[in-house]
C-alpha positions as CSV (number, residue, x, y, z in Angstrom):
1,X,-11.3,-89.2,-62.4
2,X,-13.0,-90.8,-59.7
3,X,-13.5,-94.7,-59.5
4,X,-11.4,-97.9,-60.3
5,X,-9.9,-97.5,-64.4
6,X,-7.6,-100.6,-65.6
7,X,-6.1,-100.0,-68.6
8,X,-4.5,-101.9,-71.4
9,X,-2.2,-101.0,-74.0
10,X,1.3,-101.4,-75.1
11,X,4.4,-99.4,-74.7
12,X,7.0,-100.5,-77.6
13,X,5.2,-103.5,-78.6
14,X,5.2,-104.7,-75.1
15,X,2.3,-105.6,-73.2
16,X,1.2,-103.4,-70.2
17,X,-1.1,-102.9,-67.6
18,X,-2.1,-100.1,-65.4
19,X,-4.5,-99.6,-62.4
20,X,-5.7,-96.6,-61.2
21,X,-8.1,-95.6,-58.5
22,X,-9.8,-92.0,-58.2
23,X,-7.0,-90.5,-60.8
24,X,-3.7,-92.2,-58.6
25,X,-2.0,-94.9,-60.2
26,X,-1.9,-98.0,-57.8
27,X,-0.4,-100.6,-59.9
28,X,1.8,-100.9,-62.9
29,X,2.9,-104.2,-65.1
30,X,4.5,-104.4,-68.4
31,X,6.0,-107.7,-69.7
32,X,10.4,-107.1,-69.9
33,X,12.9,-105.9,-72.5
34,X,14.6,-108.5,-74.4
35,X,16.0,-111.7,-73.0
36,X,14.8,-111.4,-69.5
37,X,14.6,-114.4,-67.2
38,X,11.4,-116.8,-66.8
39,X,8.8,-114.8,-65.2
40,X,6.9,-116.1,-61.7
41,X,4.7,-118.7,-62.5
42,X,6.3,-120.6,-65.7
43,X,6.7,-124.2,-65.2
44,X,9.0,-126.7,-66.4
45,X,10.5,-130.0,-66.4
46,X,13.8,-129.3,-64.8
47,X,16.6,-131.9,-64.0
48,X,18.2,-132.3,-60.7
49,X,21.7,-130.9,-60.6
50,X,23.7,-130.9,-57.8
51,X,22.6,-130.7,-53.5
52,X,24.0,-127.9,-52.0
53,X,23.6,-128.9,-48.7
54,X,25.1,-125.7,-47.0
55,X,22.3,-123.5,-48.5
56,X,19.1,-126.8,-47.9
57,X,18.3,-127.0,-51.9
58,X,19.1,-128.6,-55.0
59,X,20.6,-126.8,-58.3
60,X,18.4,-127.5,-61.6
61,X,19.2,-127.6,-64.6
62,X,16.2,-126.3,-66.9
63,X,15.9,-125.4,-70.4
64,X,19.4,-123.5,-72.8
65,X,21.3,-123.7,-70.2
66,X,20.0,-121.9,-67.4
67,X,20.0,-122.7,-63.6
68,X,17.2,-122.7,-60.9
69,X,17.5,-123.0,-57.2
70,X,15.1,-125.4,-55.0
71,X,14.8,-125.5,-51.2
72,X,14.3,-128.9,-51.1
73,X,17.3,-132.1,-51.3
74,X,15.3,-134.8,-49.4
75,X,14.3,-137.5,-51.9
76,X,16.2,-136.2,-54.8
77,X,19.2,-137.5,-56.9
78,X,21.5,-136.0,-59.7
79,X,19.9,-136.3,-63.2
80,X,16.2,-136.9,-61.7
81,X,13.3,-134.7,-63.5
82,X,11.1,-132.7,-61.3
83,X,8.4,-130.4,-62.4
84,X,9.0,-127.1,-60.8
85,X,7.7,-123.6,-60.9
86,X,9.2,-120.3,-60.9
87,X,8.3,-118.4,-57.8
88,X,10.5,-115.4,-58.6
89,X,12.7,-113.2,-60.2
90,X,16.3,-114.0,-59.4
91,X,19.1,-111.6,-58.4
92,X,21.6,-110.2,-61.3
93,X,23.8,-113.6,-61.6
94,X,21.6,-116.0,-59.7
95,X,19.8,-119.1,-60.0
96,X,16.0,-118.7,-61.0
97,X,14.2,-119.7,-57.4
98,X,11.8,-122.5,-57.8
99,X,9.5,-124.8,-56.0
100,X,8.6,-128.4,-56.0
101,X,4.9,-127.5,-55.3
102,X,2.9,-126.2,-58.6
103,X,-0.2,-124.2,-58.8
104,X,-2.3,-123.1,-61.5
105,X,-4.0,-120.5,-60.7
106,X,-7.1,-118.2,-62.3
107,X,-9.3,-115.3,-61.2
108,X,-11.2,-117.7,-59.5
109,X,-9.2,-121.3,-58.9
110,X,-5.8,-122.2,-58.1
111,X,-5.5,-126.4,-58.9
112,X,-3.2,-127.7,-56.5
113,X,-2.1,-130.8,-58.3
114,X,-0.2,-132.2,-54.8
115,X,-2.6,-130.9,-52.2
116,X,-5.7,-132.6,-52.8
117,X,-9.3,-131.4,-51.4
118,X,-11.5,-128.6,-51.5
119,X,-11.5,-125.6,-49.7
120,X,-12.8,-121.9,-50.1
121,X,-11.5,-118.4,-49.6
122,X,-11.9,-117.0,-46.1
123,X,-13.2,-114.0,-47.2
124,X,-16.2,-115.3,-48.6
125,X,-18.3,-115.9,-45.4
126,X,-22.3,-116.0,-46.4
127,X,-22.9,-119.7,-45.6
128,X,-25.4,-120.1,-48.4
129,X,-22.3,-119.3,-50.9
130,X,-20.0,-121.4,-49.8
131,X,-22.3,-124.0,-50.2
132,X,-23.6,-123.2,-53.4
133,X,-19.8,-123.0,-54.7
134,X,-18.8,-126.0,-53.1
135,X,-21.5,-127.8,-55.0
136,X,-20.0,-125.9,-58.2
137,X,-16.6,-127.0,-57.4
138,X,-17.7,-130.6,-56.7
139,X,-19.0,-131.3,-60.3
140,X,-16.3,-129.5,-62.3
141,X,-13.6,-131.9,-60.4
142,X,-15.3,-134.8,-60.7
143,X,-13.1,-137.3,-61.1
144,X,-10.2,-135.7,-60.7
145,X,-7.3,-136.4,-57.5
146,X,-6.6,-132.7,-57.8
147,X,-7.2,-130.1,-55.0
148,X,-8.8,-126.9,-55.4
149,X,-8.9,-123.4,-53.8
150,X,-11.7,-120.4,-54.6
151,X,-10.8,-117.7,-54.5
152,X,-12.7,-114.3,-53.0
153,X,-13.5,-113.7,-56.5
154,X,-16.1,-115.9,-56.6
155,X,-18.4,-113.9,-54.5
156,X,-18.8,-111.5,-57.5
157,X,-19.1,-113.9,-60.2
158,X,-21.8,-116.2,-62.1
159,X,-22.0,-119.8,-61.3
160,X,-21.3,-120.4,-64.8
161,X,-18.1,-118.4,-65.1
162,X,-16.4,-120.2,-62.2
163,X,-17.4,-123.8,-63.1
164,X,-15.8,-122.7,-66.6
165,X,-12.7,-121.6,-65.0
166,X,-12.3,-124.3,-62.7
167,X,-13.0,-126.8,-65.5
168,X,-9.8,-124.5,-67.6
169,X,-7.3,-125.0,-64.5
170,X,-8.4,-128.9,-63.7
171,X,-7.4,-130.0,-67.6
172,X,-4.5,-127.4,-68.0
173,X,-3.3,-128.7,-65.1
174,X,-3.8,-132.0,-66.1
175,X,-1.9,-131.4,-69.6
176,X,0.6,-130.3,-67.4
177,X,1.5,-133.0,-65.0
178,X,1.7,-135.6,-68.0
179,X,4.7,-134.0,-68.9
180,X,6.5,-134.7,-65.7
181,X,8.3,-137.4,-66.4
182,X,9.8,-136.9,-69.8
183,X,13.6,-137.0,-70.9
184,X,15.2,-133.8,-70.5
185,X,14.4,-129.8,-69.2
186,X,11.6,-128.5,-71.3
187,X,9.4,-125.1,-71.0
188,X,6.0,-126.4,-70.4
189,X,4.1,-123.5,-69.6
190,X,4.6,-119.6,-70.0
191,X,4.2,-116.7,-66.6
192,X,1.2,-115.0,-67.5
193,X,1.3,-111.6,-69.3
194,X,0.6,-108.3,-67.8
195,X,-3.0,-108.1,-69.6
196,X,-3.2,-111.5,-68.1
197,X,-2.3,-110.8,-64.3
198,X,-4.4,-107.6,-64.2
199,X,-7.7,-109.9,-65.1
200,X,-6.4,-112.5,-62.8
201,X,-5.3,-110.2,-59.7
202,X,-7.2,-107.3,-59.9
203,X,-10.4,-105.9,-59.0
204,X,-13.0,-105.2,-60.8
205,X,-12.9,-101.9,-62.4
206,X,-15.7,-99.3,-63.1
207,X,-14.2,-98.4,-66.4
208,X,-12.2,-101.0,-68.7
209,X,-10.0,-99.3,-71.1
210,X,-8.9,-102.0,-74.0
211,X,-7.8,-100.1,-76.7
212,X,-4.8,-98.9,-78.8
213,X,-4.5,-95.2,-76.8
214,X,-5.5,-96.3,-73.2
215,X,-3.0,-95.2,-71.6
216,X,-2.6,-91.8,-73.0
217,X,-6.4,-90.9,-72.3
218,X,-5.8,-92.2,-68.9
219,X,-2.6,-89.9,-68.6
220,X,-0.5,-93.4,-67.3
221,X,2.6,-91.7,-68.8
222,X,2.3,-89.0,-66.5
223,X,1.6,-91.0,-63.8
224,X,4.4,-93.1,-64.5
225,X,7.1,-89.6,-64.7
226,X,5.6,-89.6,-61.1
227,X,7.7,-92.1,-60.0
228,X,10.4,-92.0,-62.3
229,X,11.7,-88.5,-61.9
230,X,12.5,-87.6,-58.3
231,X,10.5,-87.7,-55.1
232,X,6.7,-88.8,-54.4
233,X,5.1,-86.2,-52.7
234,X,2.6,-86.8,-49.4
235,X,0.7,-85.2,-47.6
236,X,1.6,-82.1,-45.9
237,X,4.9,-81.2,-48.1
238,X,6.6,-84.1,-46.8
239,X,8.4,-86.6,-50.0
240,X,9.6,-89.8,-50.2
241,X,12.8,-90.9,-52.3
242,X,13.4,-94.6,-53.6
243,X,16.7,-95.7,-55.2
244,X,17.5,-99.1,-56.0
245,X,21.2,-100.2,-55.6
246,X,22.9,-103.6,-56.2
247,X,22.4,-104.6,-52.9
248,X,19.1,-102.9,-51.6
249,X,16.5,-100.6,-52.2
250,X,16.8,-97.3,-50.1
251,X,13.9,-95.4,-49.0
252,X,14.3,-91.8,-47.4
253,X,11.5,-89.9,-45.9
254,X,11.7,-85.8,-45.5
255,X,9.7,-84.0,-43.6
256,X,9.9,-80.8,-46.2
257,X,9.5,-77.7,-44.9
258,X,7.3,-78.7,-42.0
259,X,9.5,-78.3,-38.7
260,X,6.6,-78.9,-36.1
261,X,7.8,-81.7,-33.1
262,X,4.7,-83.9,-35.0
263,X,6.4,-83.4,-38.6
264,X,8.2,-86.5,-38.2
265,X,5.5,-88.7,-37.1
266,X,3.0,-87.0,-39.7
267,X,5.7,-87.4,-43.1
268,X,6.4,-91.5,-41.5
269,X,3.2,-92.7,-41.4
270,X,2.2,-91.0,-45.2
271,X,5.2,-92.8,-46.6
272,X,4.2,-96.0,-44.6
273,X,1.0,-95.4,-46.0
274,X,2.5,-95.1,-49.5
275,X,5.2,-97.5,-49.6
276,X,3.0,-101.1,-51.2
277,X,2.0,-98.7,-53.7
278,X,5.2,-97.5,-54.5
279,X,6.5,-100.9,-55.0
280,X,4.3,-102.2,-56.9
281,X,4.5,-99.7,-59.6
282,X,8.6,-99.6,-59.5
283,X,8.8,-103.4,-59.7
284,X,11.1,-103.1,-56.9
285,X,11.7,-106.5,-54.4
286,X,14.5,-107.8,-52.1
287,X,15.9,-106.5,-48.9
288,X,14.3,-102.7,-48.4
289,X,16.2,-100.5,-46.1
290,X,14.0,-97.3,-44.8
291,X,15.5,-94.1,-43.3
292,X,12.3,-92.8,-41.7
293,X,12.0,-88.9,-40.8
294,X,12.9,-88.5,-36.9
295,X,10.8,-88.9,-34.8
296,X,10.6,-90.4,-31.0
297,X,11.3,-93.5,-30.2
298,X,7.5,-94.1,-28.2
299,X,5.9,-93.5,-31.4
300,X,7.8,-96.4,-33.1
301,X,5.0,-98.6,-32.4
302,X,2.5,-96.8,-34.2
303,X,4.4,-96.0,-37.1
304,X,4.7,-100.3,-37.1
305,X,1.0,-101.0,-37.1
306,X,0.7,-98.6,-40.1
307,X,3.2,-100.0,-42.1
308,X,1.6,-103.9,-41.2
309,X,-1.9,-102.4,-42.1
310,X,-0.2,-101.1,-45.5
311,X,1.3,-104.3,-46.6
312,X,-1.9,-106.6,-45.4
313,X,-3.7,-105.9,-48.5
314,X,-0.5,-105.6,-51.0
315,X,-0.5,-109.3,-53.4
316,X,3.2,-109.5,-53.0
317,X,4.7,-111.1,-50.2
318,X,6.5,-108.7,-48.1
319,X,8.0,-109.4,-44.4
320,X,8.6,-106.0,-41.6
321,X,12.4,-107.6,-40.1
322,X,12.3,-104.6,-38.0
323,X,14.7,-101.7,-36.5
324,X,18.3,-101.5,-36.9
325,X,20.9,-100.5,-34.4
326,X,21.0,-96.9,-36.7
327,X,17.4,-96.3,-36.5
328,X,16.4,-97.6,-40.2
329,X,13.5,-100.4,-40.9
330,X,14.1,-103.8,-43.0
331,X,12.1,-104.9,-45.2
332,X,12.0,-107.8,-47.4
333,X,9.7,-108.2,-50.3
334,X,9.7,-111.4,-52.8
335,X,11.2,-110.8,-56.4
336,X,8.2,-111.0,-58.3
337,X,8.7,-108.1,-60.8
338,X,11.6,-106.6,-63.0
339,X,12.1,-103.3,-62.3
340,X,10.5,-100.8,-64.6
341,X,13.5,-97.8,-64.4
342,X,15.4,-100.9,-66.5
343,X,13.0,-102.0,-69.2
344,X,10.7,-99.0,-69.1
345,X,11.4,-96.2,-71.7
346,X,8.6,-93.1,-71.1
């Protein structure tokens, strides 16, 4: 099917989320299995723990019994409360990483409680709109000490639907921040939900499918087999395995049967092409180890600049380390997602 589907549904009770584009799934998110840790973006009142100076942060104690890591010891004591934020999923047995510095963020504001001022999305460059929404953002945080961001969004939206978002960040975040200073860890506010991160992070689509069924007449499931049962084909015959271990995720790259001197090349810059997406729908993060097809050395560079075009546009952070002494490429990508293979039964 051509055009931009999002659909909505539930697998097992479970909210879930899916994005496809021209009939290829792009994008995949399904709130976790049982007891799973806080998701990115919950917020809580959190006590200081103990430094640990070796590592530059702070161990927190936050709500029954679990522990959270901040970078940050300057200006904190044992026993102090902090409001903090969950940037992350932590690794099996770790603390939950946090931050000191909390957002709250919509389709089209992020409230930045400790950065004060206004400022706009660089990709909304028509002069006239930027002042129009900087008039909008003016009188909805009137009065207010809070800083704001808009986001690209705004450029397809109503002035009425941003001030009423903006207005829905400024007093949650509001609610918020009056709870810094209370007695002991609490949960103040909840990650969003899958149905809630696809309206806040994703494009508009052409069809909206919100119904009991969705993702069967959108054939999700089979998408999701895709990537659950061997290989992802590319272009040309060439495939692309990704297994996750305890310490990385591996990525291997074959050629197929294509034996040409360009096969290497050709199958490389597919699965760099590939890769974000990929991710994204395996809820896979950490440190990513790629064993690339062969190929010549000279052509390293371009197979580079494809692989920092890929990730440009991908929402979760994700830094190119480079080449190892063996020939493979580092990657590492920000916890923000569970993996599906371990919560995810198809």
């Amino acid at each position: 099917m051509k055009g931009r589907v999002i659909a909505l549904d539930r697998i097992d009770g479970r909210e879930a989320a899916a994005l496809m584009e021209d009939g290829r799934l792009q994008d995949f998110l399904i709130e976790p299995a049982g007891d799973a840790p806080p998701a990115p973006g919950a917020i809580f009142r959190a006590l200081c723990d103990r430094p640990l100076k070796g590592q530059g942060g702070m161990m927190m104690r936050l709500p029954g019994g679990q522990s959270g890591f901040l970078r940050r010891v300057k200006g904190l004591s044992p026993g102090q409360p902090l409001l903090v934020q969950v940037t992350g999923y932590g690794e099996p047995g770790k603390a939950v990483p946090l931050t000191a510095k909390v957002l709250f963020k919509s389709r089209y504001a992020i409230v930045t409680p400790e950065t004060p001022g206004i400022n706009i999305s660089r990709a909304i460059r028509d002069e006239d709109l930027r002042d129009a929404l900087l008039e909008i953002a003016h009188e909805a945080m009137a009065g207010s000490d809070f800083g704001l961001i808009l986001r690209s969004a705004c450029a397809e939206a109503g002035e009425e639907e941003i001030a009423a978002d903006i207005t829905a960040m400024r007093d949650l975040a509001g609610q918020i921040m009056e709870e810094a200073q209370g007695s002991g860890p609490e949960h103040l506010l909840e990650g969003p939900s899958p149905h809630e991160l696809a309206w806040r992070e994703w494009p508009m689509p052409d069809i909206l499918a919100d119904a009991p069924g969705a993702f069967a007449d959108h054939g999700i499931r089979e998408a999701l087999d895709g990537f659950l049962e061997g290989p992802l084909p590319l272009p040309g015959g060439a495939s692309m395995w990704i297994e996750p271990t305890r310490a990385l995720v591996a990525v291997d790259v074959n050629t197929g049967g294509d034996t040409s001197p360009a096969a290497g090349l050709k199958a490389n810059l597919a699965a760099a092409r590939d890769l974000p997406r990929a991710l994204r729908v395996l809820g896979l993060g950490g440190q990513i180890t790629v064993d690339f097809a062969p190929m010549a050395k000279k052509d390293r560079r371009t197979l580079e600049n494809a692989l920092r075009a890929a990730f440009r546009s991908d929402m979760i952070e994700t830094a190119l380390v480079g080449w190892t002494p063996l020939g493979h490429h580092e990657l590492q990508r920000k916890r923000e997602r569970l993996p599906i293979a371990e919560h995810l039964k198809i």
